[in-house]
Structure formats: C-alpha cells, structure tokens
N, C-alpha and C positions, 0 to 999 in steps of 0.2 A: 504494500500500500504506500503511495507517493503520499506525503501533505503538503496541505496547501495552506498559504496565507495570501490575504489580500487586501490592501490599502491602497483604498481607490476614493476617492470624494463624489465621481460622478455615480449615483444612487442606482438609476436603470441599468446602468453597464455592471457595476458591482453585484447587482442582483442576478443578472442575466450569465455571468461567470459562475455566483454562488449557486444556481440551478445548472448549472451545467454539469460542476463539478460535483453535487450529490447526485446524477444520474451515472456515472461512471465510476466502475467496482474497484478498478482500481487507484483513484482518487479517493481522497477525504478532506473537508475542509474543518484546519483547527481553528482560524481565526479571520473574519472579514469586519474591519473597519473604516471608517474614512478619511484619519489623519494621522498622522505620527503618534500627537498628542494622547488619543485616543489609545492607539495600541500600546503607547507607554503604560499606560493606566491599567490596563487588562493584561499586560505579559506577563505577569506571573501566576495572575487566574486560571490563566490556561492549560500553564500548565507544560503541554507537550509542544516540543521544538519543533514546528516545519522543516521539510526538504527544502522547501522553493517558496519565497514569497512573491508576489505579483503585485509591484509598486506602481504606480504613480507618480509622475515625475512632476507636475502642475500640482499639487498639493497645498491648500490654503498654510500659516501655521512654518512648521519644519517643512523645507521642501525635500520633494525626494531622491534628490541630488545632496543634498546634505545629509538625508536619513541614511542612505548607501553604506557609510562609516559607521554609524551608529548602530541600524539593525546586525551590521557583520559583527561589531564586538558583544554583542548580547547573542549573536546565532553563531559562531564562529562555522565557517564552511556550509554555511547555505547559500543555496541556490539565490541569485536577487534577477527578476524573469522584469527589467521598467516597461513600463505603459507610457506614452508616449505622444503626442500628436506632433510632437515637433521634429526636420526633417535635418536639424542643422547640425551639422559633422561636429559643433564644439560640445554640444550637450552629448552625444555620445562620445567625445574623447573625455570627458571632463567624467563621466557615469563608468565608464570602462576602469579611467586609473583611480575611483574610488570604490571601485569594488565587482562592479555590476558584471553577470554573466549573459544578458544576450537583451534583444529589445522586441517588444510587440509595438506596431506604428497604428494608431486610430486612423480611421476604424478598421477592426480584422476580423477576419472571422472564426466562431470558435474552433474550427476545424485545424486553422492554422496555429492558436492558441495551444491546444493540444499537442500537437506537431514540433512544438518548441519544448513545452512539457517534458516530453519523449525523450527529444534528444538533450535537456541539464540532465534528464534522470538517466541516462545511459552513459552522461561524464562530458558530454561536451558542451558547445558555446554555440549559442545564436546569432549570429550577423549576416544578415542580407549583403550580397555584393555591394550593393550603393552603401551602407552602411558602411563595409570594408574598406570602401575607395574612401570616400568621407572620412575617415581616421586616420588613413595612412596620405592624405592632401594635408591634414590637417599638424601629422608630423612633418609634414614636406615644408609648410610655410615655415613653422618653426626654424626651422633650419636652414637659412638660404643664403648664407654670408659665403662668398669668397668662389661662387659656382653653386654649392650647395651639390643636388647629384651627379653634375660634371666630374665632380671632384670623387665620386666614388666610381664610377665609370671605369676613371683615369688608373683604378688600384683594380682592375681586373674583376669588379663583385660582383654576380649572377643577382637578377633582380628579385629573389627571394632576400639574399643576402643587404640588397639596398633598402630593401624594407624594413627590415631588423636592424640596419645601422641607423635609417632617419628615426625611426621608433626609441631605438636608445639614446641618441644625440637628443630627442625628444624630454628625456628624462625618467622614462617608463624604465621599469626593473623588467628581470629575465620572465617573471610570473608574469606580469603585466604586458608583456612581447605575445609571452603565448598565448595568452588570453585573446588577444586580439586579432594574432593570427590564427588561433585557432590550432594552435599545434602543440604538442607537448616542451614539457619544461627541458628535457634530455635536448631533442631538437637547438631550440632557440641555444642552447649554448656550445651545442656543435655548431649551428649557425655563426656563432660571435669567436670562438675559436679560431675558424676558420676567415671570418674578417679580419681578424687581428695579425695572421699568419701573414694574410694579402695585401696587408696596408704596413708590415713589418712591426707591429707595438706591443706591449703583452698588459697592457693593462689600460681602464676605460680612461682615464684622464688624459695618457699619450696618444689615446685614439681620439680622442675631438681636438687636442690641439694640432695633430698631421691631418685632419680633414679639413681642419678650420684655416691651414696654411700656417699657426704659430711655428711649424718646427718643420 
C-alpha cells in the first residue's frame, strides 16, 4: 500500500484526488489539507508517515516552495509529487534543489497523476522533457561568463557530461544532479570523474576556475 498526503488549497481538485485515491487498492490517503499551517497542526495526529505527498506550490500562508524543506525534515525520504500551474523553468529549478521529486502541471489528468505515483513508488523522478530543458536552460544562464559551453566543448565533454558540469557550476550537489537528470547517484559521479579527467583538475573549485578561464 503506497500513502498519500495532500496539501492543496484548491477544495474541488483536492476533493477530486481524495476520491480518486480511496477508489484505488493500492493507495491510501493518510492526510489531505489545504495549507502548510494546517498540516502542521495535525502531523502528529496522524500519526502514520506518507510515501508521497502531493503539494501545492501556490499555497496561501507557507508557500510550497518553502514547505519542500520543511515537510523533508519532518518526513525524511519522502516522496514531494508539486502541483503546479506555473510553467516557468525557475520554480522548478528552485522546487528541485529544495527537495522536490517530480511535478504535476494544472490541469492533468488523474490518469497521468497516477502514472507519476507509479513511477516515485518504483524509485524514480518525474520530469516532463520541457521541464528537463527548463532546468538544464536555467543552469545554462547561470553560467555564461567567458563562453560559458564553448568552453566545455573546447575540453572534449559528451553532452551528457555538459549537462552535469553546467548543473554543478550551477551549485547543485551530486544528489541534486541526479535528481534532475534523473539518473543514479553512482552515474553522476562517474559523470564528474570523468569531467575532471577531461578538463585535467581533480577537485570542484579547480574545475570552475579552468572553465571560468581563472587558470
């Protein structure tokens, strides 16, 4: 049995999940509220620790971009599934490096809802390809002094590997790499390994200063 939580403010959509998810055997819903506030109040009533909770990123109060922190250190390694209507690459770079494991965009269907369910509960991450480009533009800008990917080009990186260096030049940790690409934590540092081999450095401070031109 997967659990569920849900902190959502919009009343008919909240509703419309919380019947969803009692008709499905292998779902159970431990707690649906509609603000942070709110679930402050009641988490310990409750009781039992969800898998996954289903947030709300527009949330009156604590938003849920700032709750991301908070519900992880009260749930440590649960599932955080944001809800969403907004389409813009910073709210997901900004949801991703505090925490968050995949995103549902308003409106969607429960079909697809569930479909995401699935795959946290099987171990993996949610990111629609535009989502994906949207994060990895958004470490691009970040980074754009001196060439910016010219300058990894120049060191021979396979464009998996440039995505993993704008990502870390970004600021993101190795968890936070993979998270976003979606691939294991082994990976991403076989990934960085192997940049460092190709850019000649062995540690992450000599690596922005030989991309950034300091050395």
């Amino acid at each position: 049995m997967y659990l569920i939580g849900i902190i959502e403010d919009d009343v008919q959509l909240r509703k419309t999940m919380e019947n969803y998810i009692s008709l499905q055997q292998d779902l159970s819903l431990v707690f649906s509220c509609n603000r942070i506030e709110k679930w402050i109040s009641i988490r310990q009533d409750a009781g039992i620790v969800p898998d996954c909770i289903l947030l709300d990123i527009g949330l009156p109060g604590i938003s849920g971009l700032d709750a991301i922190s908070i519900i992880s250190s009260y749930y440590p390694g649960v599932k955080i599934l944001v809800i969403t209507g907004m389409e813009d690459p910073l709210v997901a770079w900004q949801a991703m490096m505090n925490g968050a494991n995949g995103f549902l965009l308003k409106p969607f269907r429960l079909a697809e809802m569930q479909k995401q369910l699935e795959i946290l509960q099987s171990g993996g991450t949610v990111l629609e390809p535009e989502t994906m480009t949207g994060l990895i533009q958004t470490a691009r800008n970040r980074f754009n002094a001196n060439g910016g990917i010219e300058r990894f080009q120049e060191f021979g990186l396979t464009q998996r590997e440039i995505q993993v260096a704008e990502l870390l030049l970004a600021g993101s940790s190795y968890k936070e790499i993979s998270t976003v690409l979606n691939v294991s934590y082994t990976t991403v540092n076989e990934h960085i390994k192997n940049i460092y081999k190709k850019v000649k450095v062995n540690s992450k401070m000599a690596f922005i200063n030989r991309v950034s031109g300091k050395n």
